[in-house]
C-alpha positions in Angstrom: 311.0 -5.7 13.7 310.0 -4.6 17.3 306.3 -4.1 17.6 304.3 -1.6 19.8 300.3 -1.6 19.8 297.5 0.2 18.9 294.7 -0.6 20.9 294.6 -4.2 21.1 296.7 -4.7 17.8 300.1 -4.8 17.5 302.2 -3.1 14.9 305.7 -2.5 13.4 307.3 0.5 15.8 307.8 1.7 12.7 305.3 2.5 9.7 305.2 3.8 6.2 303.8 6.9 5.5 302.1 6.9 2.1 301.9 10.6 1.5 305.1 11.3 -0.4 304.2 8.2 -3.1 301.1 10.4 -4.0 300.9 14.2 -4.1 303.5 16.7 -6.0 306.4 15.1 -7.0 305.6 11.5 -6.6 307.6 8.6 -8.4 306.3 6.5 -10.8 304.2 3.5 -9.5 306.9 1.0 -10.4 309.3 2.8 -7.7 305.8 3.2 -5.3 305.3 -0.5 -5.7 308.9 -1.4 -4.7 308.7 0.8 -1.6 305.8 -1.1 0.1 307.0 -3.9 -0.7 310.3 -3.3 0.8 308.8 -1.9 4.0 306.7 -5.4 3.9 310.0 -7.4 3.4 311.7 -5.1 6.6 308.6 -6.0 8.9 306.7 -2.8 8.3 302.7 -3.5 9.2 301.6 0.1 9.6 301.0 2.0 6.4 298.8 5.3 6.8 297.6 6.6 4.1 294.6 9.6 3.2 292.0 9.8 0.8 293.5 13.6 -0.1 296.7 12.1 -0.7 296.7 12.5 -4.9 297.6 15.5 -6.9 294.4 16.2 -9.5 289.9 16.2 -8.4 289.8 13.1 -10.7 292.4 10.9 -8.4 290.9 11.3 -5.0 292.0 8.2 -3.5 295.1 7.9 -5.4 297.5 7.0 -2.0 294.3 4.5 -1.3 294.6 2.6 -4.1 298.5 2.3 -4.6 298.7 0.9 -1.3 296.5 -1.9 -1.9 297.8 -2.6 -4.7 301.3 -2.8 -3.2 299.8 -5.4 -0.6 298.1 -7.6 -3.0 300.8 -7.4 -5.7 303.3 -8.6 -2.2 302.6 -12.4 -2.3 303.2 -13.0 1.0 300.4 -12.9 3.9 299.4 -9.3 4.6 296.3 -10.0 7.2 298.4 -8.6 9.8 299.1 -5.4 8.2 297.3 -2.5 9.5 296.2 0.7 6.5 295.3 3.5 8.6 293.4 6.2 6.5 291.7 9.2 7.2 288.6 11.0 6.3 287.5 15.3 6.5 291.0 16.8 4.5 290.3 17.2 0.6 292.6 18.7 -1.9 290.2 20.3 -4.5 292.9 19.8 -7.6 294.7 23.3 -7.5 297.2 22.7 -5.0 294.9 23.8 -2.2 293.9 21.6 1.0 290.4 22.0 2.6 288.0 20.5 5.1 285.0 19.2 5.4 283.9 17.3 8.8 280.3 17.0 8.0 279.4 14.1 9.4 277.6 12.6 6.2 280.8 13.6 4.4 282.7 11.5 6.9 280.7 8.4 6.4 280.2 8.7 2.6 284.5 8.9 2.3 284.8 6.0 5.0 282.6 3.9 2.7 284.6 4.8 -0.6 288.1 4.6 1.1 286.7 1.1 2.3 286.1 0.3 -2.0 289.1 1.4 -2.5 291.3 -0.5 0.0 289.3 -3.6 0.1 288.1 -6.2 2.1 285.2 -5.9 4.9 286.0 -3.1 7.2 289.2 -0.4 7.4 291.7 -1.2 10.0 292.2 2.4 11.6 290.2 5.3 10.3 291.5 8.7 11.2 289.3 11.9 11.6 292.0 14.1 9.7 291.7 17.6 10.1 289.6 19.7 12.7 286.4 21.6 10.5 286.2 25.2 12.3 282.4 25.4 10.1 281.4 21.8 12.0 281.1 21.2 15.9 284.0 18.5 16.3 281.8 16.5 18.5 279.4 15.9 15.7 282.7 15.2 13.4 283.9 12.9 15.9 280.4 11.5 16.4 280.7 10.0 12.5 283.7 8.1 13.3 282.0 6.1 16.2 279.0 5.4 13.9 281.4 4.3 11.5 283.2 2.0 15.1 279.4 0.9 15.6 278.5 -0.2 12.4 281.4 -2.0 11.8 282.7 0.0 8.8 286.4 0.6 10.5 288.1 -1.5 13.4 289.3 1.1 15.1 288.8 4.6 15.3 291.6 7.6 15.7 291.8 11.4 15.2 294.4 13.7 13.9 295.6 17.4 14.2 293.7 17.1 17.5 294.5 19.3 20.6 294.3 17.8 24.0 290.6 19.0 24.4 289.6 17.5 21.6 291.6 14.2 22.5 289.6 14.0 26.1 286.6 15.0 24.0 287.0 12.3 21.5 287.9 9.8 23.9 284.6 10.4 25.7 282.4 10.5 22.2 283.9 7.3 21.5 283.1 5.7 25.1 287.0 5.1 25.7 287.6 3.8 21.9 289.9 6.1 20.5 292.9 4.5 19.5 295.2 6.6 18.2 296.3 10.4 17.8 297.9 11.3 14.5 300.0 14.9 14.7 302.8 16.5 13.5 306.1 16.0 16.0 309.6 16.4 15.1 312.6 18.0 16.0 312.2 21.1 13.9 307.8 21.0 15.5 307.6 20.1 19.3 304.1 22.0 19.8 302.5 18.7 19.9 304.5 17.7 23.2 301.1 18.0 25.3 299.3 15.9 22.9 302.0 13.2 23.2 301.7 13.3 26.4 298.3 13.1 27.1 298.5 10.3 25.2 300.8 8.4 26.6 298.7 8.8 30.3 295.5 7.2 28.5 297.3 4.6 26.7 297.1 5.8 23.0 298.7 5.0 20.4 300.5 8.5 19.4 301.8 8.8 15.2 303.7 11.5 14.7 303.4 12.7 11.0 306.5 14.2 9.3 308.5 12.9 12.3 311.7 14.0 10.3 311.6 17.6 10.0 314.3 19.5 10.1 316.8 16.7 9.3 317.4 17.4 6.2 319.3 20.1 6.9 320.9 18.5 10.2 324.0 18.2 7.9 325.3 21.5 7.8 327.4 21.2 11.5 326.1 25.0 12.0 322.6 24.7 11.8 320.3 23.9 14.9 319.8 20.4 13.9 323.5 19.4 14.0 323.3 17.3 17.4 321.8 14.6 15.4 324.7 14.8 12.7 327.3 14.1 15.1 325.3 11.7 17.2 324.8 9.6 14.1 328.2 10.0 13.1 329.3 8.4 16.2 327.1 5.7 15.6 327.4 4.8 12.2 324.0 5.8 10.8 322.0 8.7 9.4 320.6 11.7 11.4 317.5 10.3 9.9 318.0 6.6 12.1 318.7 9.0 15.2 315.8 11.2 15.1 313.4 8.0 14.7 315.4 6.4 17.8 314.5 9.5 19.6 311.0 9.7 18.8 310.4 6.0 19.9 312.2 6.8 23.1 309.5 9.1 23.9 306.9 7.0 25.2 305.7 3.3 24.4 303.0 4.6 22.7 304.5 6.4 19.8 304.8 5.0 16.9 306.7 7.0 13.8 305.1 7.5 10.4 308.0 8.7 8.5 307.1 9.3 4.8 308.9 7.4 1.9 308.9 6.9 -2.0 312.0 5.0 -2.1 313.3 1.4 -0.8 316.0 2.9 0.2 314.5 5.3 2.5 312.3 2.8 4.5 315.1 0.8 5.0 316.9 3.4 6.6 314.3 4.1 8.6 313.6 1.0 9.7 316.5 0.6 11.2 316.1 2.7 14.1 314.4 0.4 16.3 318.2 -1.2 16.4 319.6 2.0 18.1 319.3 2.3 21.7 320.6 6.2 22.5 321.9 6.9 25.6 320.7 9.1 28.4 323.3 11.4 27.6 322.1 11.3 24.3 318.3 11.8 24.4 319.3 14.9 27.0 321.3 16.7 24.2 318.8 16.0 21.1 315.9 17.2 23.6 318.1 20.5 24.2 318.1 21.4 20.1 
C-alpha cells in the first residue's frame, strides 16, 4: 500500500469510509466486520468515521463503535491505524441531518466519540459541518481546545470553503491537518478547496469520491470516459476514478465508502494504476 501523510503521520493513499456500514441500508455487522478487516488485510490505515453515522436517536455513535470493534476484533497490530471522526452533524432519528457547532457541544461529542473509540486521545477529529446559528471561529476554536488539551492528535475541518480553511488554519496556529469535502467526478465545486490545500500542505479527503460512477456504465452517459478507460485497463470505472483523484495532488487522500470486502478491495487497487497524461486530460474534460 502506497502511503501519503497527514500532518506528520502517514497513512494508506487510500481509506475506508465508514458511513455506508451505518446509516439506511447498512449490512449486518457480520459483513461490517469483514469489511474492516479486509481493508486492514489490503493495507488500509485510514478509516473516517462520524458520530451521526447511525440510523435511530438511541445509536448515536453507531459507525464509532463498529469500527473499533472491527480493529480490536483484527488481531493484528492496529497502533498505526488512524480513525478520523467528526463532531457538529447530528441526525435526530427521522431521517433528517442537523447541526450544531456550539462549542460546548463540540467538546462534550469529542469526549464521547473518544469512549467510544477508545484509548487516550482520537487520532483526527473533524469539525463536520459549518453551523450558520454559530460564528465558525468559535466552532473552530473548540477543536483547538480539544488540540490543546490533548483530547484529539490532530485537528481537521470539513464542508469548509476556502475562507474558512485560511480561517481555521489561523485559529489553529498553523495545526489544521486536513480538509474533508465532497469531490468527484459527478461534484468538482470543491476544486478551490483542493487547491488551496494542496498550496498549504493539507491533507485533502474527498468524501463520496465516487459519484457518478455508478452510472459510468451506460457508454452514453457523461461518465462514460471512465468506462472505456477502465476497459482498456482491465479494471473498474471505480479503480479509475480513485487513480484520478490521487493524481490530483500529493495531498489527497480518497475516502471512498464501503460495506463489503469486495468493494475495498477494488478500491484499493487504484494506487497500482498510473493513468496517462492523455488520460487524466480526457477524465478532467467529463
Amino acid at each position: 500500500m502506497q502511503t501519503r501523510r497527514i500532518a506528520d503521520l502517514g497513512v494508506s493513499a487510500i481509506g475506508l469510509g465508514g458511513m455506508p456500514m451505518s446509516i439506511e441500508g447498512r449490512p449486518d455487522e457480520a459483513r461490517s466486520i469483514a469489511t474492516i478487516h479486509a481493508a486492514l488485510d489490503a493495507g488500509v490505515t485510514l478509516f473516517d468515521t462520524a458520530d451521526s453515522y447511525h440510523l435511530h436517536a438511541d445509536d448515536v455513535g453507531h459507525n464509532e463503535s463498529l469500527i473499533a470493534r472491527g480493529l480490536a476484533s483484527w488481531g493484528g497490530d492496529t497502533s498505526h491505524v488512524l480513525v478520523a471522526t467528526k463532531g457538529g452533524h447530528l441526525r435526530p432519528g427521522d431521517g433528517t441531518w442537523t447541526v450544531d457547532g456550539r462549542p460546548e457541544h463540540l467538546k462534550a461529542a469529542a469526549e464521547a466519540s473518544l469512549q467510544r473509540l477508545g484509548g487516550d486521545a482520537i487520532g483526527l477529529y473533524q469539525f463536520h459541518r459549518p453551523d450558520p446559528a454559530v460564528p465558525y471561529a468559535d466552532s473552530v476554536g473548540a477543536i483547538r481546545d480539544l488540540l490543546d488539551a490533548g483530547t484529539i492528535r490532530l485537528a481537521g475541518i470539513s464542508n469548509a470553503n476556502p475562507e474558512q480553511i485560511l480561517l481555521a488554519q489561523e485559529i489553529l496556529g498553523g495545526r489544521l491537518a486536513s480538509v474533508q469535502n465532497q469531490f468527484s467526478p459527478a461534484f468538482r465545486s470543491s476544486a478551490p478547496e483542493l487547491e488551496l490545500c494542496d498550496r498549504l500542505g493539507i491533507a485533502f479527503l474527498p468524501w463520496s469520491p465516487l459519484g457518478g460512477i455508478a452510472s459510468a456504465a451506460g457508454l452514453g452517459t457523461r461518465f462514460a470516459p471512465f468506462q472505456v478507460i477502465a476497459d482498456e485497463h482491465g479494471v473498474s470505472p471505480q479503480v479509475v476514478c480513485l487513480a484520478w483523484h490521487l493524481a490530483k495532488s500529493p495531498h489527497v487522500i480518497p475516502i471512498p465508502g464501503a460495506s463489503r470486502p469486495a468493494s475495498i478491495h477494488d478500491s484499493v487497487s487504484a494506487v497500482d494504476l498510473t493513468l496517462t497524461d492523455d488520460e487524466l486530460a480526457t477524465l478532467d474534460r467529463v
